[in-house]
VEXROTI-635850 format. One record per residue (C-alpha): x, y, z. Coordinates in steps of 0.001 Angstrom, whole numbers, padded with zeros to 6 digits, always signed. Layout:
XYZ;...
This chain:
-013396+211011-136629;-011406+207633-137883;-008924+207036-136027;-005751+204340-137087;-005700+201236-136057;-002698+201426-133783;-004181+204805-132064;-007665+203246-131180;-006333+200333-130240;-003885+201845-128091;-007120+204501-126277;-009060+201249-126012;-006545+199201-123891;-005779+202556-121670;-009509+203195-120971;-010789+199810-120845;-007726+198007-119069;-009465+196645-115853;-012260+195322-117693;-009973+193833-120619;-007530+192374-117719;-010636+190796-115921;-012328+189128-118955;-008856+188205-119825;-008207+186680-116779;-011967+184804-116874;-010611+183526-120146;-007197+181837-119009;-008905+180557-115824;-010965+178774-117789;-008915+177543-120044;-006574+174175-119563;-003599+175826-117304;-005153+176067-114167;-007273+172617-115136;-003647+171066-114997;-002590+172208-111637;+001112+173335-113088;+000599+176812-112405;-001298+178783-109650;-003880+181386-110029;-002223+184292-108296;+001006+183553-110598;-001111+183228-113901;-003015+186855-112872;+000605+188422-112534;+001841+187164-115913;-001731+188724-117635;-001124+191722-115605;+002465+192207-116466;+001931+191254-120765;-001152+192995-121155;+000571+196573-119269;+003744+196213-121367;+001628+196013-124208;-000054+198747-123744;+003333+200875-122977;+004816+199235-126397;+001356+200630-128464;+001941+203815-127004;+004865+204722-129809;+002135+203916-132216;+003148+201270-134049;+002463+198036-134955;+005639+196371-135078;+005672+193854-133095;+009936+192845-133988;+010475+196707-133364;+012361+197852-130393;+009278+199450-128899;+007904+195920-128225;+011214+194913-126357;+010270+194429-122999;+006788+192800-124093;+008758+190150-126305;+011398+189508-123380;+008240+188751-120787;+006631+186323-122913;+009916+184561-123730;+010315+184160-120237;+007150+182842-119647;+007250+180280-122382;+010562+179021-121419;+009116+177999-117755;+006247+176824-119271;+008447+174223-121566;+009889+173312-118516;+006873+172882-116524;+005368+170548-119041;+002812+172917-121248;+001195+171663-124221;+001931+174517-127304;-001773+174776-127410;-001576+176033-123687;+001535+178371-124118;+000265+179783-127326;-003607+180350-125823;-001879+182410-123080;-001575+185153-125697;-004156+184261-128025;-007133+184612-125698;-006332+188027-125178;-008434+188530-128497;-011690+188200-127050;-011812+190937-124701;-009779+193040-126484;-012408+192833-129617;-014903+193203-126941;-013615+196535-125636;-013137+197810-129023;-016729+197128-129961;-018259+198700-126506;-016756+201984-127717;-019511+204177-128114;-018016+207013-130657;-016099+204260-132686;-017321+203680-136185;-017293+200854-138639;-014002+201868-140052;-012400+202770-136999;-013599+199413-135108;-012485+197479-138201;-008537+199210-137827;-009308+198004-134158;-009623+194895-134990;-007032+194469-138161;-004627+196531-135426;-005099+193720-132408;-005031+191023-134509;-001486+191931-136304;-000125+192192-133011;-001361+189926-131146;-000693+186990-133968;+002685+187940-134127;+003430+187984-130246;+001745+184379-130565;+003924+183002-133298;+006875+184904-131109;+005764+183091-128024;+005444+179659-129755;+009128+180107-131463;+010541+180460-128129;+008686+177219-126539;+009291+174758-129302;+013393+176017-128682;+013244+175695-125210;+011451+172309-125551;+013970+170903-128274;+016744+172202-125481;+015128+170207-123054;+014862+167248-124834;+018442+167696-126030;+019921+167942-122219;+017205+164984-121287;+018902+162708-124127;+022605+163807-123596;+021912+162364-120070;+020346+159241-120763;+023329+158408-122873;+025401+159444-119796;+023504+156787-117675;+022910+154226-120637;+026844+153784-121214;+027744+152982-117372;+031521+151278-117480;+031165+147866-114916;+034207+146733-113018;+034376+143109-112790;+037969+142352-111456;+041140+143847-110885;+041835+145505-114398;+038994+144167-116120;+036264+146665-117468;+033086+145626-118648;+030792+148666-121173;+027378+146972-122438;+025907+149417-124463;+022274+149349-125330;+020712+150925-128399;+022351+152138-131720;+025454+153943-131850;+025131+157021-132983;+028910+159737-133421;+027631+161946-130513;+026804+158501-128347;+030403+157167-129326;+031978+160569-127646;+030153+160121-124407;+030992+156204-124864;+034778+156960-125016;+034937+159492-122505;+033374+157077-119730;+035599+154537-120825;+038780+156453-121141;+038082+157825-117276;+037297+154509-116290;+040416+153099-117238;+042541+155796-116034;+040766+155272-112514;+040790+151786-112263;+044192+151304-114222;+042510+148837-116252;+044283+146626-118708;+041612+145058-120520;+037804+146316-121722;+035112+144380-122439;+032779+146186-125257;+029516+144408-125143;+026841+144484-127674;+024026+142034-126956;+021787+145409-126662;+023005+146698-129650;+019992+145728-132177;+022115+145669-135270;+025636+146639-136433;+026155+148074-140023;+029186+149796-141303;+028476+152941-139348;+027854+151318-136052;+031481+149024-136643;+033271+152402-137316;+032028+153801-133884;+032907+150270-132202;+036519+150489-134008;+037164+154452-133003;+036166+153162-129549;+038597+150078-129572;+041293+152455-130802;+041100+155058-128140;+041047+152148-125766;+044263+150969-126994;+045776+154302-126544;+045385+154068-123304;+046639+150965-123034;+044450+148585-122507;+043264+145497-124767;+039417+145420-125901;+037025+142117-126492;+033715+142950-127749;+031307+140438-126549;+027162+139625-127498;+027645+139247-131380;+024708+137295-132032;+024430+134591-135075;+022082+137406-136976;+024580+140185-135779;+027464+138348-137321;+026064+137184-140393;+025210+140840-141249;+028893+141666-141014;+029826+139089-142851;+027465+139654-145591;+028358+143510-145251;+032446+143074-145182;+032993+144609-142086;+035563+143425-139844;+036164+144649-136541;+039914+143506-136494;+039617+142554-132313;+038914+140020-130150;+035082+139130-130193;+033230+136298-128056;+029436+135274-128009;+028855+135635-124505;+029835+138524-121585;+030882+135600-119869;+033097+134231-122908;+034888+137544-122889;+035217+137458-119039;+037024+134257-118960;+039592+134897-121851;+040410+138569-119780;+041222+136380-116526;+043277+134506-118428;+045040+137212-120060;+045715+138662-116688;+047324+135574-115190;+044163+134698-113330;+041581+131463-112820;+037990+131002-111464;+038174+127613-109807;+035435+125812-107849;+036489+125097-104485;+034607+122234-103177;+032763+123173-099603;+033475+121467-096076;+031269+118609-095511;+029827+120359-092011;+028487+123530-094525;+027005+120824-097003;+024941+119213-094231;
């Protein structure tokens, strides 16, 4: 008698599940997880154990959705397991094998059947392979978003500790930024340099920009906003590193910063001594110490 795909599929994986679990198993040992030491045997067996019983209990309502709220649980697990496995450095060829492998044995069991006919092992088939592809694409949604959220923390970050604010004296703040300015750099920009200048009292801030490959309109805006929310807080800015081919692209461009600007960090340094009542002299050393 033919039975539908979702009920033979279903008998298959409740007779056959040891033997389905152990080629399964043979399969992801094999395959490049364990090969790149970032997960254990014993924790990989679990996982296969855990998916492959879930997904039994989920065909058990017989049907095939794979969105529907039968396949809850099974969707939850594998979500889970993709999320550690972004963290834990997977390739999406590894994460999405983890479910795609399963196809093998599960075709396998379906064609040991004895009393299962061409029809019946083709629903089989059609049956494991609707599921199973869509668990797959599931799985793979849920890396690729917990990779780009990785990526996104790992960035917000490095522009944390790529924007560090220098003191150099007594008031004076030094920020040399590195890299293009970008709006949601210029908010972590402003916020170190705001709390810096709260903490040190600061009166003057030195912007510099010799890392800064090239300024445009956009990147002067973002300099200007930064200058201005400096001001508020009372202290004077002079932006510093504006290199001949830096400056000749704002002139060519119109833009006009409208603040103090120097050549060198050390240009900038000496006109914010100055400004705060202070000199660098060189004091010359006892003639015992120059012997």
């Amino acid at each position: 008698m033919t039975m539908d795909g979702a009920g033979v599929l279903t008998r298959t994986l409740t007779e056959d599940e040891a033997a389905i679990l152990d080629a399964w198993n043979t399969a992801l040992r094999e395959g490049a997880s364990l090969q790149g030491g970032r997960i254990r045997e014993a924790e990989l067996r679990t996982q296969a154990k855990a998916v492959l019983g879930q997904l039994r209990d989920a065909l058990a309502s017989n049907s095939l959705d794979a969105d529907g709220e039968g396949f809850a649980p099974l969707r939850e697990t594998l979500a889970d397991i993709s999320r550690s496995r972004a963290i834990q450095g997977f390739t999406p060829t590894d994460t999405a094998n983890f479910v795609f492998s399963l196809k093998e044995p599960i075709f396998e069991a379906l064609r040991r059947s004895a009393d299962v006919d061409a029809s019946t092992l083709a629903a089989g088939v059609w049956a494991a392979g609707k599921v199973l592809d869509r668990l797959g694409l599931h799985t793979m949604e849920v890396f690729l978003a917990s990779r780009e959220e990785v990526i996104g923390r790992q960035g917000q970050e490095i522009a944390e500790l790529s924007t560090p604010v220098v003191r150099l004296w007594d008031g004076i703040l030094a920020l040399p930024l590195i890299g293009t300015l970008d709006s949601a750099r210029t908010g972590v920009v402003m916020e170190n340099l705001l709390q810096a200048i709260v903490d040190e009292e600061a009166e003057i801030a030195i912007i510099d920009i010799t890392g800064v490959p090239t300024v445009d309109t956009l990147v002067a805006q973002h300099l200007l906003k930064t200058v201005a929310a400096a001001r508020l807080m009372g202290a004077d800015c002079i932006v510093s590193g504006i290199r001949p081919q830096i400056a000749q692209t704002m002139v060519h461009l119109g833009v006009e910063l409208n603040v103090v600007s120097k050549a060198t960090l050390a240009d900038a340094f000496a006109v914010a001594l100055k400004r705060t009542g202070r000199k660098v002299v060189r004091q010359q050393a006892p003639a015992e110490e120059r012997r």
